[in-house]
C-alpha positions in Angstrom: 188.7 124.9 44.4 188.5 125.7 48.0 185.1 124.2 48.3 186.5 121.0 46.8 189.5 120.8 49.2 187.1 121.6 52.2 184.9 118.4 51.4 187.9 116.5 50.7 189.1 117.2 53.9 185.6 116.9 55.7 185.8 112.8 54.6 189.3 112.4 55.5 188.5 113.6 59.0 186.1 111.3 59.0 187.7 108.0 58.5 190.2 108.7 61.0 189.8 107.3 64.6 190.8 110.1 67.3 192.5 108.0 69.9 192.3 108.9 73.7 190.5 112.1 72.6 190.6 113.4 76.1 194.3 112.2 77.0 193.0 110.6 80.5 194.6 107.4 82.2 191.8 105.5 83.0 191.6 101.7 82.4 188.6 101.3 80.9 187.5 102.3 77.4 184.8 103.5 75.9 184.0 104.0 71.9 181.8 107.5 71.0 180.5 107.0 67.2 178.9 110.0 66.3 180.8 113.0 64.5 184.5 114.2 64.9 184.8 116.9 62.8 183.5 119.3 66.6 187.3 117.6 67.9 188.8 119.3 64.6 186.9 123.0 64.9 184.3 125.0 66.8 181.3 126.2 65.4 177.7 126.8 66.2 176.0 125.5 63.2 174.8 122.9 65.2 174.0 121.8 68.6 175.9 117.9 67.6 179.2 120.0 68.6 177.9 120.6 71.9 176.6 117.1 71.8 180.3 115.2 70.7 182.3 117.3 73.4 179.4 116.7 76.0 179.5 112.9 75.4 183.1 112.4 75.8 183.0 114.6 78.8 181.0 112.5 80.3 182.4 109.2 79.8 185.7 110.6 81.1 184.1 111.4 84.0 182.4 108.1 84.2 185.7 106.5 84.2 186.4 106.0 80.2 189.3 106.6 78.3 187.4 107.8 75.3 188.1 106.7 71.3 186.2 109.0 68.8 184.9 107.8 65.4 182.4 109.1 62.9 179.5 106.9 62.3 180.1 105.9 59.0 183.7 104.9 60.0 184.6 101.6 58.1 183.9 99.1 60.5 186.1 96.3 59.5 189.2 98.6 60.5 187.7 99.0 63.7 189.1 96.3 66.8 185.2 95.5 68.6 186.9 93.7 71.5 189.1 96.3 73.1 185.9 98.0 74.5 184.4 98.3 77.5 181.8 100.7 76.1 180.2 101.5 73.2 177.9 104.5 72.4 176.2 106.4 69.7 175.1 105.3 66.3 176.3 103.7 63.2 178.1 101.1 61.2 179.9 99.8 65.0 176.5 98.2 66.0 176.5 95.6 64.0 180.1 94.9 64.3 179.8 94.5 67.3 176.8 92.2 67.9 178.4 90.0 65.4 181.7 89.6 67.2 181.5 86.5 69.6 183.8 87.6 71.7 182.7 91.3 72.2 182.1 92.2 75.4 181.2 95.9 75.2 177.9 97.3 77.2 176.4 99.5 74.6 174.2 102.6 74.1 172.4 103.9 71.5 171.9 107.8 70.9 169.0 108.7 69.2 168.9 112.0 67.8 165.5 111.8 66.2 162.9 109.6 66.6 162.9 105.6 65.5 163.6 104.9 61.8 160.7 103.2 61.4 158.8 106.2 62.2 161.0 108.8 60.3 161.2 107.0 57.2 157.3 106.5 56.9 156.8 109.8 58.3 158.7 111.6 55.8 157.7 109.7 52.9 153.9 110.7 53.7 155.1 113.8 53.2 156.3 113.3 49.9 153.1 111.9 48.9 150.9 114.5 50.0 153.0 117.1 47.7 153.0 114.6 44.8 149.4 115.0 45.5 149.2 118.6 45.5 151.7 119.4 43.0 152.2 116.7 40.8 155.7 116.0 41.1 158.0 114.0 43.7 160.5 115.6 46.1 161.8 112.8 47.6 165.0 115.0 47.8 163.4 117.1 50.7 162.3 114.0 52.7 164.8 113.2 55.4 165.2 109.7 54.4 167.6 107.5 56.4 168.9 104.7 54.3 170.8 102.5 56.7 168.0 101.6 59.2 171.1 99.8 61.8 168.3 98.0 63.4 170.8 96.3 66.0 171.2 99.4 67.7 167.9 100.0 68.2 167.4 96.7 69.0 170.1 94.7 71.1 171.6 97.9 73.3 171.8 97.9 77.0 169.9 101.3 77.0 169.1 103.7 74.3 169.1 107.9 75.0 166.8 109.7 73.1 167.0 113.4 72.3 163.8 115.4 73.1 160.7 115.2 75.1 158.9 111.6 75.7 157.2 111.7 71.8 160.7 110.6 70.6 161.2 108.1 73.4 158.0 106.4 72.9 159.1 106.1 69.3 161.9 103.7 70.1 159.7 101.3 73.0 157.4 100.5 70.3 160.1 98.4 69.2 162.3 98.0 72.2 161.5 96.5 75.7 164.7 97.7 77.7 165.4 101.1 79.1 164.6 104.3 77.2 166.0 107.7 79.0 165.1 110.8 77.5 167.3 114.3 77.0 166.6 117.5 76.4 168.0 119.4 73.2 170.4 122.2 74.3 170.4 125.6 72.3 172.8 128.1 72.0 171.8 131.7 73.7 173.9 134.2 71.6 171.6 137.0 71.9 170.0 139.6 74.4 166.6 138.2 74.6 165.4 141.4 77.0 166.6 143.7 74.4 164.9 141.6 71.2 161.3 141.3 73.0 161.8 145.3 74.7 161.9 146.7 71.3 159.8 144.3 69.6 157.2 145.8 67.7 153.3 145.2 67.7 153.0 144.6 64.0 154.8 141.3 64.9 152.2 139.4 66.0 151.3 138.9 62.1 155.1 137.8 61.2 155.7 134.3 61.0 159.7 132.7 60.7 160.2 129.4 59.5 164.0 128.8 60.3 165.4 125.2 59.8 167.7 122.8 57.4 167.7 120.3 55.1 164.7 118.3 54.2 162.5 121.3 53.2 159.1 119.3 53.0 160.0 116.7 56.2 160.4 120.0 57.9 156.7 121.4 56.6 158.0 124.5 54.4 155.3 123.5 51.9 152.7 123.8 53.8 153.9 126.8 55.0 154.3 128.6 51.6 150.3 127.2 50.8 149.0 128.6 53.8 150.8 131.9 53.2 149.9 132.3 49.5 146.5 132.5 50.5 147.0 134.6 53.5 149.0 137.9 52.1 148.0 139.9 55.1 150.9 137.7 57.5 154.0 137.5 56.7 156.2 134.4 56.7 160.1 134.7 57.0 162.0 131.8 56.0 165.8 131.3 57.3 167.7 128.1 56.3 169.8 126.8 52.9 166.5 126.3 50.7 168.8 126.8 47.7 170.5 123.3 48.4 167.1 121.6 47.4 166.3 122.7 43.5 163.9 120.7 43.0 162.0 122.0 45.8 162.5 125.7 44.9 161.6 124.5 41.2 158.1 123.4 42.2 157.3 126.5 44.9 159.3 129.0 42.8 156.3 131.1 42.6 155.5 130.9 46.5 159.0 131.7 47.3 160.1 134.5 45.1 156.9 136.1 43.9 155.2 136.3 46.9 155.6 139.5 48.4 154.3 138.5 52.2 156.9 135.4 52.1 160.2 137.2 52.4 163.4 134.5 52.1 166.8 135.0 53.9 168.8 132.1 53.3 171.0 130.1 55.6 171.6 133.1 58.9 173.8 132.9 61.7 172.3 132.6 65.0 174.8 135.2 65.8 174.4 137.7 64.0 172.6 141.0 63.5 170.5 139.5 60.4 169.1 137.2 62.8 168.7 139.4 65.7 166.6 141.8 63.2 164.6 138.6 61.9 163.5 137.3 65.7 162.7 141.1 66.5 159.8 141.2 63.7 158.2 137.7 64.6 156.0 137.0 67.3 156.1 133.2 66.8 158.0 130.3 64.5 156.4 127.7 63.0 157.7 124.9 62.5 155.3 121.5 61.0 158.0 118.8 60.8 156.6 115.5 60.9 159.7 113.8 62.5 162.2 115.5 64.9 164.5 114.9 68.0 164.0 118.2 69.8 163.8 120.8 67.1 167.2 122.8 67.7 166.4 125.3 65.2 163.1 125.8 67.3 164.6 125.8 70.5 167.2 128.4 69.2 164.5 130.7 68.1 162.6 130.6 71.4 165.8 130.8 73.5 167.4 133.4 71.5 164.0 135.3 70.6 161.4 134.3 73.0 159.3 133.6 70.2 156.4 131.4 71.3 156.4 128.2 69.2 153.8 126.5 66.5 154.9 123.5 66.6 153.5 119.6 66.2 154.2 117.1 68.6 156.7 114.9 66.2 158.9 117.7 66.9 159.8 116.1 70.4 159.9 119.3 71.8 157.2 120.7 74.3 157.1 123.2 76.7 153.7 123.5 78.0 153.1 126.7 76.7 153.6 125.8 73.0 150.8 125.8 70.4 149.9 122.4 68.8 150.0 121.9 65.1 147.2 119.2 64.9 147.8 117.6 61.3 150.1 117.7 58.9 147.2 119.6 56.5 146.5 122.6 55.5 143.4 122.3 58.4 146.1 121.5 60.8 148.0 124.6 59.7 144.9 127.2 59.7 143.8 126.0 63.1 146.9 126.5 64.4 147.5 129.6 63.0 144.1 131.2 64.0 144.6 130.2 67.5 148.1 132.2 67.4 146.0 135.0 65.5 143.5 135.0 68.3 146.0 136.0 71.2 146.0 139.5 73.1 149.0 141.4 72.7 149.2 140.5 76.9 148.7 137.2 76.0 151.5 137.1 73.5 154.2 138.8 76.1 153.1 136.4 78.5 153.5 133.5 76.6 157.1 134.4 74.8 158.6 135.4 78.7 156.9 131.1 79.8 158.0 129.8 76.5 162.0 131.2 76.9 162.2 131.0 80.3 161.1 127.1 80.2 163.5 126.9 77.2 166.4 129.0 79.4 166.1 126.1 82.3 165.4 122.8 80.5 167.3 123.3 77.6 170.4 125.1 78.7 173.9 123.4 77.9 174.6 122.9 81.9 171.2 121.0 81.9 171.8 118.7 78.7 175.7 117.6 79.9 173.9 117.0 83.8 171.0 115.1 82.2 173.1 113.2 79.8 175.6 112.4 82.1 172.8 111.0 84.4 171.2 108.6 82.0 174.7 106.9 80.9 175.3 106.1 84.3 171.8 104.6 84.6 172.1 102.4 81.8 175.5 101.6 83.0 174.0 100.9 86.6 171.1 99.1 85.6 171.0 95.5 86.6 169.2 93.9 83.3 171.8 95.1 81.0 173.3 92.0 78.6 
């Protein structure tokens, strides 16, 4: 009963417009659709709560009164005209650029890469384990059904989350200004104390940690490599049970496995995690479409775990090692490079891998950055 009334009042939250969410007095306004549930509650589940309270922040500071929707707000309640700004994603877009007399400048906020990309990407996905196992998991791609191709297309200036990977995915389709912006994490845990006592047996200990969309995300290949491979060991942290299917079809990999050890969803917080990060030298993480990779950058910051990681992950360090392919070759080569490291080599690399993650991706770095790149669009003399 609880659950129901929580998810009840999770969608009526989000069909409510939070007016003047900031209470400032400035003339101009701007509209943020994106989520408003972080203006209800904190929480560190994810880095989008950062991300809400950063946005409106900034346009406050910029000079905006700011208005607060979620993006699936019903758009034909919604008053285009009033607005001197709109940012974000969603249903708005299209209101928008099909109001004559609109007169809004408008950002987009791309927290992955392009659709386009995503929605082949993850698909492929889905074919290669129909391939291998017979059956289709389209629930574990990380389809996105409304494409909202005017946002990605008519903007003034689009922000993409990540490193340059994700912004080249949306100027393949778009020939105005593409700014890119760093993922935050949240650093909840004493990284000297995790890699002090950090023992040496963790150089074969492997943690998958991430969300929904289990075979987007890689886990598959993951639990094949592993299989065959029962002297590492492969931690998994994230809500695998919400995806049955998936568990269905690697039931064997994940629970009768003994080198593949399952934790469920854990809280970067918390001891459980602390204890996780302290066996594993590295996460792995072969998503074939991301914007950043928080649940990356949170292992690394919070860990110093050096990362395996492909390049769709829009996250890159410099120190990082490349997943090549989205194969089982791609896997192994990685793997054996990671394999192949001194235990110097390995200390060395988790202290450049956090402290590049500490300085690029703190929150003081993501609100300055962000901050920056709206008031380049804004300032930019080719916008509509």
């Amino acid at each position: 009963m609880i659950r129901v009334l929580k998810i009840y009042l999770s969608n009526y939250l989000k069909k409510i417009k939070i007016s003047n969410v900031l209470k400032s007095k400035h003339n101009k306004i701007a509209l943020l659709s994106y989520i408003t549930i972080p203006f209800y509650k904190n929480s560190f589940s994810h880095t989008n709560y950062f991300e809400a309270h950063s946005w409106a922040k900034a346009l406050d500071s910029l000079g905006y009164r700011v208005d607060v929707i979620n993006y699936d707000f019903p758009s034909k309640k919604l008053d285009t005209t009033q607005y001197d700004l709109i940012c974000g994603f969603g249903d708005v877009f299209q209101k928008h650029f099909e109001t004559v007399n609109s007169r809004a400048k408008t950002i987009h906020y791309g927290t992955g890469m392009h659709v386009s990309h995503q929605n082949n990407a993850s698909l492929s996905r889905v074919r290669d384990v129909h391939t291998k196992k017979g059956v289709w998991l389209g629930g574990s791609a990380r389809f996105v059904e409304k494409t909202w191709t005017h946002q990605t297309a008519l903007v003034d200036g689009i922000i993409a989350l990540g490193s340059d990977v994700c912004a080249e995915s949306y100027r393949k389709y778009y020939d105005g200004k593409v700014l890119s912006s760093p993922l935050l994490f949240y650093q909840v845990q004493d990284v000297d104390k995790i890699m002090k006592e950090r023992g040496r047996n963790s150089n074969t200990h492997f943690l998958w940690f991430g969300g929904a969309g289990l075979v987007h995300k890689g886990l598959d290949l993951l639990l094949d490599y592993f299989y065959e491979n029962p002297s590492l060991t492969l931690h998994i942290c994230g809500p695998i049970e919400s995806e049955p299917l998936f568990v269905q079809a690697y039931k064997k990999e994940l629970y009768e496995t003994k080198n593949i050890i399952m934790h469920g969803f854990v809280d970067i917080r918390g001891q459980v995690f602390e204890e996780i990060i302290k066996r594993c030298a590295f996460v792995v993480f072969p998503s074939c479409s991301e914007g950043g990779a928080a649940s990356v950058l949170n292992a690394v910051g919070n860990g110093g775990l050096i990362p395996i990681i492909t390049k769709q992950t829009s996250m890159c360090t410099g120190c990082e090692i490349c997943i090549k392919s989205l194969d089982m070759d791609g896997i192994s080569r990685a793997i054996e490079e990671a394999l192949a490291l001194s235990d110097d080599e390995i200390t060395n690399l988790q202290h450049r891998n956090y402290n590049y993650v500490k300085s690029n991706n703190s929150q003081e770095n993501y609100y300055s950055l962000l901050r920056d790149n709206i008031k380049e669009i804004l300032n930019n003399e080719n916008t509509v």
